[in-house]
N, C-alpha and C positions, 0 to 999 in steps of 0.2 A: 384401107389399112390391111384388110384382110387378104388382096392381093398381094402386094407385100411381104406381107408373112407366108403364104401360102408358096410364092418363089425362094423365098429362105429355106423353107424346109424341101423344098426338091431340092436345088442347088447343093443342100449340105445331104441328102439321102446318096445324089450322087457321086459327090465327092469322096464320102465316108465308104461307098458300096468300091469306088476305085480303091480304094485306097486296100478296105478290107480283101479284094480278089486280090490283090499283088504282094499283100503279105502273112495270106492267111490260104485263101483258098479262091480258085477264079470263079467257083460257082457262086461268089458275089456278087459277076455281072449281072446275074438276074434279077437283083432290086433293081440293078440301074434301068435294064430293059424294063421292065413295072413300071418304073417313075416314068421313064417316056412315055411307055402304052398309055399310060394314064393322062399325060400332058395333050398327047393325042386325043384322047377320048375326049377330052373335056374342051379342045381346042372345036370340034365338033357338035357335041351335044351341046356346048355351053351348060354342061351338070359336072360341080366338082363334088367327091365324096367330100375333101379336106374340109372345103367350104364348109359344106353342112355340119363336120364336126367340129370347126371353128365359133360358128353361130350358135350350135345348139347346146353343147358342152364343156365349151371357154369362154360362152357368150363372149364373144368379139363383135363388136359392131363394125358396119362400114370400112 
């Protein structure tokens, strides 16, 4: 479940970060580059930040 969620919330960071550089300012791409470095990072280490703050401070299980 927490996978799940954890793709909900990129999905909508990058959307919203598209959305906000086209009608606000482009230096919003840079959440979007974040969200990926991070998608990277963790595709990698196998360590999500989100995770841990999903577990530890929304206790989400599994």
């Amino acid at each position: 479940m927490r996978e799940r969620i954890i793709r909900a919330i990129a999905g909508t960071l990058v959307l919203v970060s598209i959305l906000l550089a086209v009608y606000v300012n482009i230096y919003w791409l840079l959440l979007t580059a974040f969200v990926g470095l991070n998608l990277l990072q963790s595709s990698i280490t196998k360590w999500c930040l989100m995770d841990d703050i999903l577990r530890k401070v929304f206790k989400v299980d599994s």
